[in-house]
C-alpha positions as CSV (number, residue, x, y, z in Angstrom):
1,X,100.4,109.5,94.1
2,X,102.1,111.9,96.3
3,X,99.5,115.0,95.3
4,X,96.6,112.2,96.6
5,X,98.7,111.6,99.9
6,X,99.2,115.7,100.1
7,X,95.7,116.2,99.6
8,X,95.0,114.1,102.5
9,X,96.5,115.4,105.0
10,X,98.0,118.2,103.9
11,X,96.4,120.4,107.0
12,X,99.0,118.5,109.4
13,X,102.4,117.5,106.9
14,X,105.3,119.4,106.6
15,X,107.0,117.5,103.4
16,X,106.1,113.9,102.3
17,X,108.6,111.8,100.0
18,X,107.8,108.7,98.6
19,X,110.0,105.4,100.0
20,X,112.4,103.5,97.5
21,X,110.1,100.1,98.7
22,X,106.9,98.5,97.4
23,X,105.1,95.7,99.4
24,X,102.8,93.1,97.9
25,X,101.0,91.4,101.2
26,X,98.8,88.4,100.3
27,X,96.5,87.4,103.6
28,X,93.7,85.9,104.7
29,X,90.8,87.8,105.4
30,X,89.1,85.4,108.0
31,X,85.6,87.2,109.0
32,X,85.4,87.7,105.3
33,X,86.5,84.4,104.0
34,X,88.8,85.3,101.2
35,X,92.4,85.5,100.3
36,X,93.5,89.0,99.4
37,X,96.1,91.1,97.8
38,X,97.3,94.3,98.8
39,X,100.5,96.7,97.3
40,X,101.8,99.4,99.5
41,X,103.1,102.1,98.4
42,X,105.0,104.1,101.5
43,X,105.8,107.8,102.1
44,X,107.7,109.1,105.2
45,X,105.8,112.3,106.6
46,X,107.5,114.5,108.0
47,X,104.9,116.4,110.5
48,X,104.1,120.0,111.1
49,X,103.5,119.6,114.7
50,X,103.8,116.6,117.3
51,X,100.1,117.9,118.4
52,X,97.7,114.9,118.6
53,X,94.2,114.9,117.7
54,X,91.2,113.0,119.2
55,X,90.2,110.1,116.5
56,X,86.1,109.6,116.6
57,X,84.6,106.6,118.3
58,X,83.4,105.0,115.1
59,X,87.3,104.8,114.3
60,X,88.5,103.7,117.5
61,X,86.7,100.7,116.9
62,X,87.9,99.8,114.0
63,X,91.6,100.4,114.3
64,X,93.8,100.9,117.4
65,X,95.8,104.0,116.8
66,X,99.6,104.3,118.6
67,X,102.3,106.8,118.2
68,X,105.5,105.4,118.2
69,X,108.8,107.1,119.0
70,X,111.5,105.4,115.9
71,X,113.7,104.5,119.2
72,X,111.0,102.1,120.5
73,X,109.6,100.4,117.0
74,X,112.4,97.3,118.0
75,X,110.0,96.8,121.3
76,X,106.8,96.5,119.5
77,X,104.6,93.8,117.6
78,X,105.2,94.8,113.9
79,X,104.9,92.8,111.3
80,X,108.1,92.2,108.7
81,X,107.1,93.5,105.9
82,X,105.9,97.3,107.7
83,X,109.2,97.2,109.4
84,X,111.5,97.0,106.0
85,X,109.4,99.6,105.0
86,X,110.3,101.7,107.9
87,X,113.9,100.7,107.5
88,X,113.6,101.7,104.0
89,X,112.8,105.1,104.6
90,X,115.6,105.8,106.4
């Protein structure tokens, strides 16, 4: 799992470990109409640079992208379950 995260990104990472932590979400998928099931698996990525790069208009709208400094993660809407994973990393 970590060679298919590497492979990824492997242009912009400077090491990536994999976090003690796995979530199981179940949610509701309402445009869809079903429930799902997803597991997570996280990785803390450490970065080469801090250098952003512009995401393509087809992807801007489908996500919203934000970098967050760890010092402000407490002032912004996260759900539980990405924050102990993010706590879990540490």
């Amino acid at each position: 799992m970590v060679e298919a995260v590497r492979r990824e990104v492997t242009e912009y990472i400077y090491s990536t470990t994999p976090v003690d932590y796995i979530n199981i979400s179940r949610f509701f998928v309402k445009h869809k109409g079903q429930n799902r099931e997803a597991t997570y698996y996280p990785f803390l990525i450490i970065l080469k640079s801090k250098k952003k790069i512009d995401i393509s208009l087809d992807e801007q709208k489908e996500h919203k992208c934000i970098w967050v400094k760890e010092k402000e993660l407490k002032d912004i809407k996260i759900f539980d379950n990405h924050l102990k994973m993010i706590n879990a990393s540490k």
